[in-house]
mmJSON file of the N, C-alpha and C atoms, coordinates in Angstrom:
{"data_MODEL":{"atom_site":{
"group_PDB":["ATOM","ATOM","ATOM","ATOM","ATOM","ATOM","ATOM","ATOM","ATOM","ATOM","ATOM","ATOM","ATOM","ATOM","ATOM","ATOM","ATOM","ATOM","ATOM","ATOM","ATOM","ATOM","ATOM","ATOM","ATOM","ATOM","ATOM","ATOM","ATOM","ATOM","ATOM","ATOM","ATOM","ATOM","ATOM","ATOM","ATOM","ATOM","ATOM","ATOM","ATOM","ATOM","ATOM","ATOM","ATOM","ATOM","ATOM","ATOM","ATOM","ATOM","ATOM","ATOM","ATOM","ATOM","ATOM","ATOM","ATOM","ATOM","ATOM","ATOM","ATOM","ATOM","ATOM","ATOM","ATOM","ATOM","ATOM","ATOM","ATOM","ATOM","ATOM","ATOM","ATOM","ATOM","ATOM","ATOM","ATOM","ATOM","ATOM","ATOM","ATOM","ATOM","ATOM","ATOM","ATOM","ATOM","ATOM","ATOM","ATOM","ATOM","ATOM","ATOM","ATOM","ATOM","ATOM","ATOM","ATOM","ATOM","ATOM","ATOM","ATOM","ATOM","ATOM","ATOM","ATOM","ATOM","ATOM","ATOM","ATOM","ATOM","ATOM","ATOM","ATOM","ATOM","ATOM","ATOM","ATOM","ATOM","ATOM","ATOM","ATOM","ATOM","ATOM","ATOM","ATOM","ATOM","ATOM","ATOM","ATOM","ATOM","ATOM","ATOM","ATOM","ATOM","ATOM","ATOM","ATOM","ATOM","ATOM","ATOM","ATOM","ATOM","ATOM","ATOM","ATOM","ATOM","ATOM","ATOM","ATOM","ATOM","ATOM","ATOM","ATOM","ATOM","ATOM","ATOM","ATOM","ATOM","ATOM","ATOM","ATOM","ATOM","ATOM","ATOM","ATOM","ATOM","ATOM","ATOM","ATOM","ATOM","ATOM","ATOM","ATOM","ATOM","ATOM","ATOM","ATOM","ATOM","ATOM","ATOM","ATOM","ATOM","ATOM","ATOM","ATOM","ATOM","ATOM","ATOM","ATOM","ATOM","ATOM","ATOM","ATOM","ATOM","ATOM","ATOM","ATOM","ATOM","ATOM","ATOM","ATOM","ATOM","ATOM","ATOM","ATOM","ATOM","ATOM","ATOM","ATOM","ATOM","ATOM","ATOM","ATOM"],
"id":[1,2,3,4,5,6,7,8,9,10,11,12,13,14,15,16,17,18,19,20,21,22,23,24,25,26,27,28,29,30,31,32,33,34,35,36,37,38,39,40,41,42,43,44,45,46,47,48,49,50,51,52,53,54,55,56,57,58,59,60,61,62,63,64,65,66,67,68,69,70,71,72,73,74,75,76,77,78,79,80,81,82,83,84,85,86,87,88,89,90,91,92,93,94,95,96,97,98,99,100,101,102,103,104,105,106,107,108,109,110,111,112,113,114,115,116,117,118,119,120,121,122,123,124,125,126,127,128,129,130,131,132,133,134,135,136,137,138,139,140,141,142,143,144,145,146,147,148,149,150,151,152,153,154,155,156,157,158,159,160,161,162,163,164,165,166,167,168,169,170,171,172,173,174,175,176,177,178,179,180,181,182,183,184,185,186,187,188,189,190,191,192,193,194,195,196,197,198,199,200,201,202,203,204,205,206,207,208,209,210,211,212,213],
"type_symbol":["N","C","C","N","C","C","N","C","C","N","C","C","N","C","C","N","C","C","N","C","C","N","C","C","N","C","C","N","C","C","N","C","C","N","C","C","N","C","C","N","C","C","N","C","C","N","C","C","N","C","C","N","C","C","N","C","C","N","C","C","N","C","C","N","C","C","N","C","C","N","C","C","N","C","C","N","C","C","N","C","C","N","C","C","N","C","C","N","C","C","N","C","C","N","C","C","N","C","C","N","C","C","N","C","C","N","C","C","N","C","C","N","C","C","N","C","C","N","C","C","N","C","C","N","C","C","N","C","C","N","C","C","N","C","C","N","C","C","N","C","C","N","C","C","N","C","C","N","C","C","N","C","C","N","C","C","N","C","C","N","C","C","N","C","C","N","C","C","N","C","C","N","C","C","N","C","C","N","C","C","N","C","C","N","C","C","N","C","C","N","C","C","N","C","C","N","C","C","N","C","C","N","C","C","N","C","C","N","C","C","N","C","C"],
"label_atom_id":["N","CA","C","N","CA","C","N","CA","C","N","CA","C","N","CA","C","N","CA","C","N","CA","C","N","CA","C","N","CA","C","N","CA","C","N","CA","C","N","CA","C","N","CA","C","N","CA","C","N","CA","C","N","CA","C","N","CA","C","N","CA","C","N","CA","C","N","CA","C","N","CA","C","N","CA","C","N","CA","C","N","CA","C","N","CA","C","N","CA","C","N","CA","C","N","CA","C","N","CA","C","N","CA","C","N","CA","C","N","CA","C","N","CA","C","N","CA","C","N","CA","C","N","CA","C","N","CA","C","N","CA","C","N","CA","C","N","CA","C","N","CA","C","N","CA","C","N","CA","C","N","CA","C","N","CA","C","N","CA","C","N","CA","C","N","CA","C","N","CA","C","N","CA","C","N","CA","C","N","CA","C","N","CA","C","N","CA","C","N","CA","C","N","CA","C","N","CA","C","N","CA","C","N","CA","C","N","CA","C","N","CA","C","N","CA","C","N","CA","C","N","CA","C","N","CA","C","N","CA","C","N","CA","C","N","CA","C","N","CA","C","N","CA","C","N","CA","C"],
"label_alt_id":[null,null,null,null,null,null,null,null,null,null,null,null,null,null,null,null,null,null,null,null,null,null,null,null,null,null,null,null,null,null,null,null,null,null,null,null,null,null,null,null,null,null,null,null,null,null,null,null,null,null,null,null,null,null,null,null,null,null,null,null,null,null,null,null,null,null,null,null,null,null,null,null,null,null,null,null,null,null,null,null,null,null,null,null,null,null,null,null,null,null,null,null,null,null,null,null,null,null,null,null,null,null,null,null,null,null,null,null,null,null,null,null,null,null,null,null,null,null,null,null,null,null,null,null,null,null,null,null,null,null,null,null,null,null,null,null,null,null,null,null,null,null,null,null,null,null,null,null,null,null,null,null,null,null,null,null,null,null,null,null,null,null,null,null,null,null,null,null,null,null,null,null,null,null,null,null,null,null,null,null,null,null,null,null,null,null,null,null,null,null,null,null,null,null,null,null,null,null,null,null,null,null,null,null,null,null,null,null,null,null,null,null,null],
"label_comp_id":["UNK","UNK","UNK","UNK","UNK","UNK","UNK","UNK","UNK","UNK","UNK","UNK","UNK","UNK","UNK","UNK","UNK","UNK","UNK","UNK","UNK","UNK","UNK","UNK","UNK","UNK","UNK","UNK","UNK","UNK","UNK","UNK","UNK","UNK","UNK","UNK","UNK","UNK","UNK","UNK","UNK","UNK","UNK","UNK","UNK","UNK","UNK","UNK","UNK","UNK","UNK","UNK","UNK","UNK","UNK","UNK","UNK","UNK","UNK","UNK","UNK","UNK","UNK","UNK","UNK","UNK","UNK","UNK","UNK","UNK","UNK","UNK","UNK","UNK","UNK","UNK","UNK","UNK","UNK","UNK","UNK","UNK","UNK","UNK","UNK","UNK","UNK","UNK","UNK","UNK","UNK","UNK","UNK","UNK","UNK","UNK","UNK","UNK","UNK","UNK","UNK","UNK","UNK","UNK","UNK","UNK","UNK","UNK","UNK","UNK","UNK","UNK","UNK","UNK","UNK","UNK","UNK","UNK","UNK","UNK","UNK","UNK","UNK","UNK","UNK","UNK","UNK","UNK","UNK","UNK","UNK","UNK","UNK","UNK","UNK","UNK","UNK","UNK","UNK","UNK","UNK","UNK","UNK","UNK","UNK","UNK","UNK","UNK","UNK","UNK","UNK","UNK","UNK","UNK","UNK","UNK","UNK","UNK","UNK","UNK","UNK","UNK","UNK","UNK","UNK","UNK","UNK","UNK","UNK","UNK","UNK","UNK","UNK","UNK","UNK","UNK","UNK","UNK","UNK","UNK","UNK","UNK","UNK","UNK","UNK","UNK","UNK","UNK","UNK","UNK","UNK","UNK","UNK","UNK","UNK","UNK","UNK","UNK","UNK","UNK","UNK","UNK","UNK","UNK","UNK","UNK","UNK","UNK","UNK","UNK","UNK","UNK","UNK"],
"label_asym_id":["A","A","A","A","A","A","A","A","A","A","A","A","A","A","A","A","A","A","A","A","A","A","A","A","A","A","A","A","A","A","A","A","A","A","A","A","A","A","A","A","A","A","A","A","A","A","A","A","A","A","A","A","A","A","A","A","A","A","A","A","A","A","A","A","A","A","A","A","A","A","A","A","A","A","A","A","A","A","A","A","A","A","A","A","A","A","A","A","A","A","A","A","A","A","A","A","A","A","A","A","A","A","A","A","A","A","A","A","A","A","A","A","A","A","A","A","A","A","A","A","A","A","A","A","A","A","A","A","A","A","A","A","A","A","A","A","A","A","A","A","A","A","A","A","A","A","A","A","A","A","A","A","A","A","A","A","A","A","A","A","A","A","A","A","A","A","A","A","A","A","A","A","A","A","A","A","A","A","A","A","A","A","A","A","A","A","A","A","A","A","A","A","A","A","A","A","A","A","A","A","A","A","A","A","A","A","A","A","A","A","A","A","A"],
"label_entity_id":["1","1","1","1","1","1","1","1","1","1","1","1","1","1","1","1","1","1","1","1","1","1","1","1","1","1","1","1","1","1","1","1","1","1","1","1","1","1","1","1","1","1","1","1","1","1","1","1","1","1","1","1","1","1","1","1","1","1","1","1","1","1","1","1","1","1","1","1","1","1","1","1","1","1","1","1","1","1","1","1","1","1","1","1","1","1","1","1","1","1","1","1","1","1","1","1","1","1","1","1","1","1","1","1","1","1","1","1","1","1","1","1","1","1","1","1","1","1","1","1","1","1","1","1","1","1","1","1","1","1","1","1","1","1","1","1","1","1","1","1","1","1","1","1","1","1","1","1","1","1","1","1","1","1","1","1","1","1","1","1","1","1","1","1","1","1","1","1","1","1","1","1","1","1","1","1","1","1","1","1","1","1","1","1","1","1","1","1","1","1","1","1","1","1","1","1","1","1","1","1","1","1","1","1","1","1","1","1","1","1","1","1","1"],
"label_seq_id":[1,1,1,2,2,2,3,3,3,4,4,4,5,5,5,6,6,6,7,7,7,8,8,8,9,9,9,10,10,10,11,11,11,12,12,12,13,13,13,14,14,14,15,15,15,16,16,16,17,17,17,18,18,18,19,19,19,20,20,20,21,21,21,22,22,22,23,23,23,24,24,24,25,25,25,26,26,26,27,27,27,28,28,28,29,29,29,30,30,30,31,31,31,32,32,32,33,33,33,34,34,34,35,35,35,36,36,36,37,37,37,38,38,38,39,39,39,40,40,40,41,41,41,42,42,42,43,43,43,44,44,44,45,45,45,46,46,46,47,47,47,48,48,48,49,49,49,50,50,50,51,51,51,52,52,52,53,53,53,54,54,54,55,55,55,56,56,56,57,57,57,58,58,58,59,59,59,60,60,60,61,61,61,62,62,62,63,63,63,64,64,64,65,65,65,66,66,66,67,67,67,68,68,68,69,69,69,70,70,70,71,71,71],
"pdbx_PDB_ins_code":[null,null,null,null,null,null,null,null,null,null,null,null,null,null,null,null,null,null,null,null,null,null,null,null,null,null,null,null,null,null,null,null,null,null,null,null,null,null,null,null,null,null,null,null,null,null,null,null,null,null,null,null,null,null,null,null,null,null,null,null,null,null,null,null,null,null,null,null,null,null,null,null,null,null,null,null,null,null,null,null,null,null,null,null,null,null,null,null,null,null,null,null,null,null,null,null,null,null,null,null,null,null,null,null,null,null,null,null,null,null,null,null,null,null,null,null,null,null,null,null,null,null,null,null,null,null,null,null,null,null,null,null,null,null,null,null,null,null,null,null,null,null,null,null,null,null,null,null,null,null,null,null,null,null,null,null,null,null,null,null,null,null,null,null,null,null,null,null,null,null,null,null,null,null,null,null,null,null,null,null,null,null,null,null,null,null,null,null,null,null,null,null,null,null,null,null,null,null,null,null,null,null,null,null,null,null,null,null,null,null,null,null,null],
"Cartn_x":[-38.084,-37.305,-36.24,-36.239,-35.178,-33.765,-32.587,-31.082,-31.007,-31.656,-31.583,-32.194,-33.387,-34.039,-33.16,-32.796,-31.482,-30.156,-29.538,-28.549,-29.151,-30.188,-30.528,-30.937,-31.682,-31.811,-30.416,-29.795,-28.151,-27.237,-27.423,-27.252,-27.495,-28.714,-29.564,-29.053,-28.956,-28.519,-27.135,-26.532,-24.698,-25.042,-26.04,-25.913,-26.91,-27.561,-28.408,-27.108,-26.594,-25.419,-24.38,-24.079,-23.041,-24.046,-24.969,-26.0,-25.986,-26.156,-26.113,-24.794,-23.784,-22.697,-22.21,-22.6,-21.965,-22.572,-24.314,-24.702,-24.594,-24.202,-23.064,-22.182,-21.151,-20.099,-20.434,-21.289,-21.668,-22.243,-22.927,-23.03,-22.231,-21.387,-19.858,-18.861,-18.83,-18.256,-19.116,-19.94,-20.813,-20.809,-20.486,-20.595,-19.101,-18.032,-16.623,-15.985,-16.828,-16.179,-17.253,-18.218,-19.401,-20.132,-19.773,-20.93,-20.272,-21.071,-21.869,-22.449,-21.73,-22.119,-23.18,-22.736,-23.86,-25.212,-25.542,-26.496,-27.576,-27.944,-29.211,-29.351,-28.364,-28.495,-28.715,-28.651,-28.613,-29.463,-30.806,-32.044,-31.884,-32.299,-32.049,-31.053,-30.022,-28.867,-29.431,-29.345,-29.919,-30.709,-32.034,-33.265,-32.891,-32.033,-31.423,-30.875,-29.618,-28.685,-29.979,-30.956,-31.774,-32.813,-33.317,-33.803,-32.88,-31.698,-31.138,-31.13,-30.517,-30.276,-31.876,-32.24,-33.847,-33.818,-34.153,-33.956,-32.774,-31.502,-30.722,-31.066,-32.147,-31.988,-33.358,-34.194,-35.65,-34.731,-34.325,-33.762,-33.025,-32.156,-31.422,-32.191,-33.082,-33.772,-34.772,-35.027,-35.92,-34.67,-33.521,-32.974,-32.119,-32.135,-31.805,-33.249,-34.104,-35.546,-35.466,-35.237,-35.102,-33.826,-32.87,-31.689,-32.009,-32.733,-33.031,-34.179,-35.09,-35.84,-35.329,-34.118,-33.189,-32.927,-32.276,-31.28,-32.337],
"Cartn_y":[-59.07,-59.017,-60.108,-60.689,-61.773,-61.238,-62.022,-61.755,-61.55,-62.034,-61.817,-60.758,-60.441,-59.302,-58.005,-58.002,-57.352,-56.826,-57.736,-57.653,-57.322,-57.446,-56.377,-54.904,-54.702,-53.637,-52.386,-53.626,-52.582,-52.376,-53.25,-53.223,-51.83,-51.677,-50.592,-49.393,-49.284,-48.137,-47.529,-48.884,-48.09,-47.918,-48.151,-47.874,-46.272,-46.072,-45.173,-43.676,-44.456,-43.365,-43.057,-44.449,-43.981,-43.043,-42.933,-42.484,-40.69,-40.993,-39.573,-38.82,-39.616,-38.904,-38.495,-39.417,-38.906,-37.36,-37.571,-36.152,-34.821,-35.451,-33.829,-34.036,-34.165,-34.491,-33.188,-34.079,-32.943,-31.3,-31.308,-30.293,-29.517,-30.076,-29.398,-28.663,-30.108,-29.321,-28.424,-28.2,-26.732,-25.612,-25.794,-24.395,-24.225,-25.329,-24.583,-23.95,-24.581,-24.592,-24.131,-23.989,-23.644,-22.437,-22.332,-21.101,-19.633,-18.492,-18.248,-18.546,-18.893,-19.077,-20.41,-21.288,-22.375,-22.827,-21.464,-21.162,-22.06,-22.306,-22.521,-24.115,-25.139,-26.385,-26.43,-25.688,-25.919,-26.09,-25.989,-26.113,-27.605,-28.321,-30.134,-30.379,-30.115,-30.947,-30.429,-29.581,-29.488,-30.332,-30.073,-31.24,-32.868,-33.236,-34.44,-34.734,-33.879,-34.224,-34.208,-33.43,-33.644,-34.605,-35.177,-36.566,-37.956,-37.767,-38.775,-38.24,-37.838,-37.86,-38.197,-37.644,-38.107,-39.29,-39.819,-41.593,-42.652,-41.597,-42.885,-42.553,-41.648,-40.951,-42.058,-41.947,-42.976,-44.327,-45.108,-46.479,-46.647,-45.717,-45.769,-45.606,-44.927,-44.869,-46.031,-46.488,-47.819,-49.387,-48.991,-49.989,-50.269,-48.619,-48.523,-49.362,-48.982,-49.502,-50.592,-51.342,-52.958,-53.443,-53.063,-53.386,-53.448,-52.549,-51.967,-53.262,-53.326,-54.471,-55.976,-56.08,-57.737,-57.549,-56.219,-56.619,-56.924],
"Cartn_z":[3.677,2.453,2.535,1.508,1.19,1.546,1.62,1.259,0.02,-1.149,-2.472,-3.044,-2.604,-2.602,-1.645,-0.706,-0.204,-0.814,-1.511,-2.573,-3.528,-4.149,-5.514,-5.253,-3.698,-3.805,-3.629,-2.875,-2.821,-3.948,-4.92,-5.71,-6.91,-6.858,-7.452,-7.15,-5.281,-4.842,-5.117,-5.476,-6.109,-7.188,-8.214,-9.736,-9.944,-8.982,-8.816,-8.183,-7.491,-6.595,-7.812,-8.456,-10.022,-10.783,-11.215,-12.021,-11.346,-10.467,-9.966,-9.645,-9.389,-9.821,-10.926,-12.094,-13.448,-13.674,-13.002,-13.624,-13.042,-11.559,-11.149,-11.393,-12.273,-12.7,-13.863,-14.83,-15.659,-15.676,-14.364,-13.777,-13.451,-12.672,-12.419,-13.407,-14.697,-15.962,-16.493,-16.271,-17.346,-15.909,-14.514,-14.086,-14.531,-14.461,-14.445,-15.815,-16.834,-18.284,-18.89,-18.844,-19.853,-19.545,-18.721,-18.432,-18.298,-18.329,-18.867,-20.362,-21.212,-22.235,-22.996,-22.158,-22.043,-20.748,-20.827,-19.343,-20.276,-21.658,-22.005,-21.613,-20.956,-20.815,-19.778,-18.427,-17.283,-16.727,-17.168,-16.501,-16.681,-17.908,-18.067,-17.508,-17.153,-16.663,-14.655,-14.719,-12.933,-12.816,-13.785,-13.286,-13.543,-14.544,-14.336,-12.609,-12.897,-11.255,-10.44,-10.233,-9.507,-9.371,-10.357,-10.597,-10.11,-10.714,-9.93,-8.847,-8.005,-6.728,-5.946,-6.015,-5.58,-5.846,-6.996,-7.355,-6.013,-6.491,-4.896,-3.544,-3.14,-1.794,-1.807,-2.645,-2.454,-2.287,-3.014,-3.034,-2.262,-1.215,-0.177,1.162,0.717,2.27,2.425,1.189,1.532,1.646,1.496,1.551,3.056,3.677,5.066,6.323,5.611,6.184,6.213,5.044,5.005,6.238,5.695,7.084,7.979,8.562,10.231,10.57,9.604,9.38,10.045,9.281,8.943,10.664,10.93,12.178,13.314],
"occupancy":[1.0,1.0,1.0,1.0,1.0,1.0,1.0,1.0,1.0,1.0,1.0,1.0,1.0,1.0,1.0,1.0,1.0,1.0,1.0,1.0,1.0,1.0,1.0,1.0,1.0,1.0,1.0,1.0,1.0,1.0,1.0,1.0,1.0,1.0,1.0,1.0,1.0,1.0,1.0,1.0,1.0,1.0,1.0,1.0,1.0,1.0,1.0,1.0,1.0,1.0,1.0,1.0,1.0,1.0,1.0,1.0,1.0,1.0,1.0,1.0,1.0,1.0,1.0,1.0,1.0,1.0,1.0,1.0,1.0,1.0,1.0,1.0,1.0,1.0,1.0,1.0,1.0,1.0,1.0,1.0,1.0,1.0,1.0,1.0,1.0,1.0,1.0,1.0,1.0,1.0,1.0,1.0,1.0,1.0,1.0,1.0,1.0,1.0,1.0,1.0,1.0,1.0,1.0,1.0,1.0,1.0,1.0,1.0,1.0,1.0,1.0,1.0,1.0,1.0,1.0,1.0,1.0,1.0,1.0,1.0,1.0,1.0,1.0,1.0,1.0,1.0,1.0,1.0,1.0,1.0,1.0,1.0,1.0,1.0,1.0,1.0,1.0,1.0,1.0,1.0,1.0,1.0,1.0,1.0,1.0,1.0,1.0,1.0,1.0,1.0,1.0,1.0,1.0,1.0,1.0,1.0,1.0,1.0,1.0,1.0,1.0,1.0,1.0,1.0,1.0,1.0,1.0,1.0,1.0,1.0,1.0,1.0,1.0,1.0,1.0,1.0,1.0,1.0,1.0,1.0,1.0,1.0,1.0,1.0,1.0,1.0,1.0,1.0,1.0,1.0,1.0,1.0,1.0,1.0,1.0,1.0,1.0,1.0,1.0,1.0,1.0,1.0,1.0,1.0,1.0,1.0,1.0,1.0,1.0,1.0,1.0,1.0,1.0],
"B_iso_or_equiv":[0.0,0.0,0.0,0.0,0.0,0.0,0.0,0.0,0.0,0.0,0.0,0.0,0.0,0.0,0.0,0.0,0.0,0.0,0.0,0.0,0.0,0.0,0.0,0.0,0.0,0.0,0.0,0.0,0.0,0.0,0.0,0.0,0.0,0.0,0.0,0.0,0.0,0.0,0.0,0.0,0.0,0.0,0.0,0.0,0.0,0.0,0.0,0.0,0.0,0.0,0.0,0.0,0.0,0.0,0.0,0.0,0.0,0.0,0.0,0.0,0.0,0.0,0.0,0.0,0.0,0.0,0.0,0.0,0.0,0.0,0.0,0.0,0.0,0.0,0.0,0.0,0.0,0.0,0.0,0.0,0.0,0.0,0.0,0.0,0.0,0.0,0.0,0.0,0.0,0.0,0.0,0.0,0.0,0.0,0.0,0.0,0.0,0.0,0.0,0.0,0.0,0.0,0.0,0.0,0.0,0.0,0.0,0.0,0.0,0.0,0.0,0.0,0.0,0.0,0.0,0.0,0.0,0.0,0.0,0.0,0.0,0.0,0.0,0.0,0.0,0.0,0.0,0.0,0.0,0.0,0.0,0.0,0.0,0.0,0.0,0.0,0.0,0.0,0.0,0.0,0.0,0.0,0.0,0.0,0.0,0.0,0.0,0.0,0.0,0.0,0.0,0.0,0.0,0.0,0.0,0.0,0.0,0.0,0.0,0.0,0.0,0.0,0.0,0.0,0.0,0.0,0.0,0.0,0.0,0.0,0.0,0.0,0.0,0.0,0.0,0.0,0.0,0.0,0.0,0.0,0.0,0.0,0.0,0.0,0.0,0.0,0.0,0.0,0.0,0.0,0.0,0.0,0.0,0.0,0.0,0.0,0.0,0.0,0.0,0.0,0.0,0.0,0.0,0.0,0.0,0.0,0.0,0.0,0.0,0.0,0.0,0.0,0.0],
"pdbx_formal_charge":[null,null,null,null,null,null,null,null,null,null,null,null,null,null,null,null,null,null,null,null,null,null,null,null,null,null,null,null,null,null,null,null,null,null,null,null,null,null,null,null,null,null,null,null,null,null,null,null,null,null,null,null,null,null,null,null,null,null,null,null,null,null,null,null,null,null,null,null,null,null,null,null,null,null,null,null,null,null,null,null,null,null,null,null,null,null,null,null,null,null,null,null,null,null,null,null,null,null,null,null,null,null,null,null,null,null,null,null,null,null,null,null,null,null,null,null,null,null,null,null,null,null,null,null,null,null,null,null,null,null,null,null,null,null,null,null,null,null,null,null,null,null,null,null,null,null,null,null,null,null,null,null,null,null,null,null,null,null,null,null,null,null,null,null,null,null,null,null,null,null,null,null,null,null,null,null,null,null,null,null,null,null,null,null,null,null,null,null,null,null,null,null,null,null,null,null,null,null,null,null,null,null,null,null,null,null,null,null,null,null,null,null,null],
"auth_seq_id":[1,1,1,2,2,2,3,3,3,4,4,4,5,5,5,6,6,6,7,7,7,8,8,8,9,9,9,10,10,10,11,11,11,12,12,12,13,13,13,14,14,14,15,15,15,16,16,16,17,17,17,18,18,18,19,19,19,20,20,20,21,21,21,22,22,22,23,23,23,24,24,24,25,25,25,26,26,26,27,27,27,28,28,28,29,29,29,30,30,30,31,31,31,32,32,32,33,33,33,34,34,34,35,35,35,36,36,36,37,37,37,38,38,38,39,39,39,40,40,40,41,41,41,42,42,42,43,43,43,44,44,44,45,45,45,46,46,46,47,47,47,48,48,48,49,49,49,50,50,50,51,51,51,52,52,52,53,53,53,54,54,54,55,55,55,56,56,56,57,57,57,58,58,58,59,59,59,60,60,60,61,61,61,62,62,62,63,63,63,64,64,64,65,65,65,66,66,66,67,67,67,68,68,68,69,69,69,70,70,70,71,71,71],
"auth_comp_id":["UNK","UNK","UNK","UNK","UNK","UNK","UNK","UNK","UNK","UNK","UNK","UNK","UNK","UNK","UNK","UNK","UNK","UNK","UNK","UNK","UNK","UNK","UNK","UNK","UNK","UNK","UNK","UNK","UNK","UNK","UNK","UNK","UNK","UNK","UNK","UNK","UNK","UNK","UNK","UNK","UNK","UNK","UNK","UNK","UNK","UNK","UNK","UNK","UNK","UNK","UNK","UNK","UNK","UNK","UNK","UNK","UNK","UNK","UNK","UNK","UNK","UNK","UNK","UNK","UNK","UNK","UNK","UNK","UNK","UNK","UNK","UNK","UNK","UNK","UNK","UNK","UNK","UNK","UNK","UNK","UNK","UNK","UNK","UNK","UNK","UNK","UNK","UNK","UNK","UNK","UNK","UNK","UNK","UNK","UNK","UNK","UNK","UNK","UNK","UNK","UNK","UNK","UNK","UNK","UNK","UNK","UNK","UNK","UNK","UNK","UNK","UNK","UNK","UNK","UNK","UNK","UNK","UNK","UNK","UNK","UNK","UNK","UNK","UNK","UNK","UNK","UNK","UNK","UNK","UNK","UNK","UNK","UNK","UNK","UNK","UNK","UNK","UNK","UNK","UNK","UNK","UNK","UNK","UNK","UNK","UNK","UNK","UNK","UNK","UNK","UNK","UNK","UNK","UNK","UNK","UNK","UNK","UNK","UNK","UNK","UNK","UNK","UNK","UNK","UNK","UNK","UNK","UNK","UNK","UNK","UNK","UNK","UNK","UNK","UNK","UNK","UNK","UNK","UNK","UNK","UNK","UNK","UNK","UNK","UNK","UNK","UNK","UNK","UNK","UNK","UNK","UNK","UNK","UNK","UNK","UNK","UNK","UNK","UNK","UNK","UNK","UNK","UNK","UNK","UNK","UNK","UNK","UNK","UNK","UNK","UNK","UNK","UNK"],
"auth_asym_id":["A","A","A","A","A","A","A","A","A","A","A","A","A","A","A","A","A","A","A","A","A","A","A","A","A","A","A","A","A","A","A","A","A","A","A","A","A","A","A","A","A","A","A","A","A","A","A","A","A","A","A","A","A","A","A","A","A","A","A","A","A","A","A","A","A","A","A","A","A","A","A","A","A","A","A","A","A","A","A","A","A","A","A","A","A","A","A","A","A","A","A","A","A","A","A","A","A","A","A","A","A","A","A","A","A","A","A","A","A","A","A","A","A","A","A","A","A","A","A","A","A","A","A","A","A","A","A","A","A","A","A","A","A","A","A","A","A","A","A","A","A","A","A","A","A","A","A","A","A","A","A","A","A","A","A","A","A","A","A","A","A","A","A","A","A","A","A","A","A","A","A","A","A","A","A","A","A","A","A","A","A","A","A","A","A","A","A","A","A","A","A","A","A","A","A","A","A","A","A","A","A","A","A","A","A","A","A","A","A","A","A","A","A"],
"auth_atom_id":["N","CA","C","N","CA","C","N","CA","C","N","CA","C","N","CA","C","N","CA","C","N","CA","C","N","CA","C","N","CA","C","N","CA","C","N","CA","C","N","CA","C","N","CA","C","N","CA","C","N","CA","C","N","CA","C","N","CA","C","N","CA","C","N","CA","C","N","CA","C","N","CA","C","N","CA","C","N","CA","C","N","CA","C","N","CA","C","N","CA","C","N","CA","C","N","CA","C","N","CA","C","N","CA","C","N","CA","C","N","CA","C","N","CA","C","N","CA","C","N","CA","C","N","CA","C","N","CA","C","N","CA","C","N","CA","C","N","CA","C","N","CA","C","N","CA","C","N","CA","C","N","CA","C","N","CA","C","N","CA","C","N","CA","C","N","CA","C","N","CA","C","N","CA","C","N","CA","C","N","CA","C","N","CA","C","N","CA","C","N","CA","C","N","CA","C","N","CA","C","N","CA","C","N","CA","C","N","CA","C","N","CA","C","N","CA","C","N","CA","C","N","CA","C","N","CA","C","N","CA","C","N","CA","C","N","CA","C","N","CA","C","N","CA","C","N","CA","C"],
"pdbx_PDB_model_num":[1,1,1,1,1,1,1,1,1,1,1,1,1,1,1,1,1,1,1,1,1,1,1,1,1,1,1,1,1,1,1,1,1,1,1,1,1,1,1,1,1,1,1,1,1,1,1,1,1,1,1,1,1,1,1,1,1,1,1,1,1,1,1,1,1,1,1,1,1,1,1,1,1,1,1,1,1,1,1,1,1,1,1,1,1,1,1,1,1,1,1,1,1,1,1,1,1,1,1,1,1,1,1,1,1,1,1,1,1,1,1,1,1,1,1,1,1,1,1,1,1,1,1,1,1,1,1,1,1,1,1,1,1,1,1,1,1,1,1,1,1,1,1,1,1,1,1,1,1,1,1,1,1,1,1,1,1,1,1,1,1,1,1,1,1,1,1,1,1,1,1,1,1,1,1,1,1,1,1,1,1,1,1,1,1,1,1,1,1,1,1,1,1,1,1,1,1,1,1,1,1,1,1,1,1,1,1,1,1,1,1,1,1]
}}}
């Protein structure tokens, strides 16, 4: 893997890590403020937070692979 190819994939992985924080973020606000009464969103918003996070844990672990690779 390139240095350039290197820097984009790390790249990805902070926008993937922002991505997945916003949506436990949102998660967070519907267990503290919404719920019980807004239980009917929580299935999409779990399976979101959970999509991302899966998404930066894949792009992070292939970008730890690449490193270990370089060194």
């Amino acid at each position: 893997m390139t240095e350039e190819e290197l820097k984009a994939l790390d790249k990805e992985v902070k926008k993937l890590k922002r991505i997945s924080s916003e949506w436990a973020a949102q998660l967070h606000d519907l267990v503290e403020d919404r719920l019980p009464a807004g239980y009917e969103v929580l299935p999409d918003i779990s399976r979101a937070t959970y999509d991302a996070c899966k998404a930066w844990a894949t792009a992070n672990a292939k970008l730890l692979a690449a490193q270990q690779l370089k060194e």
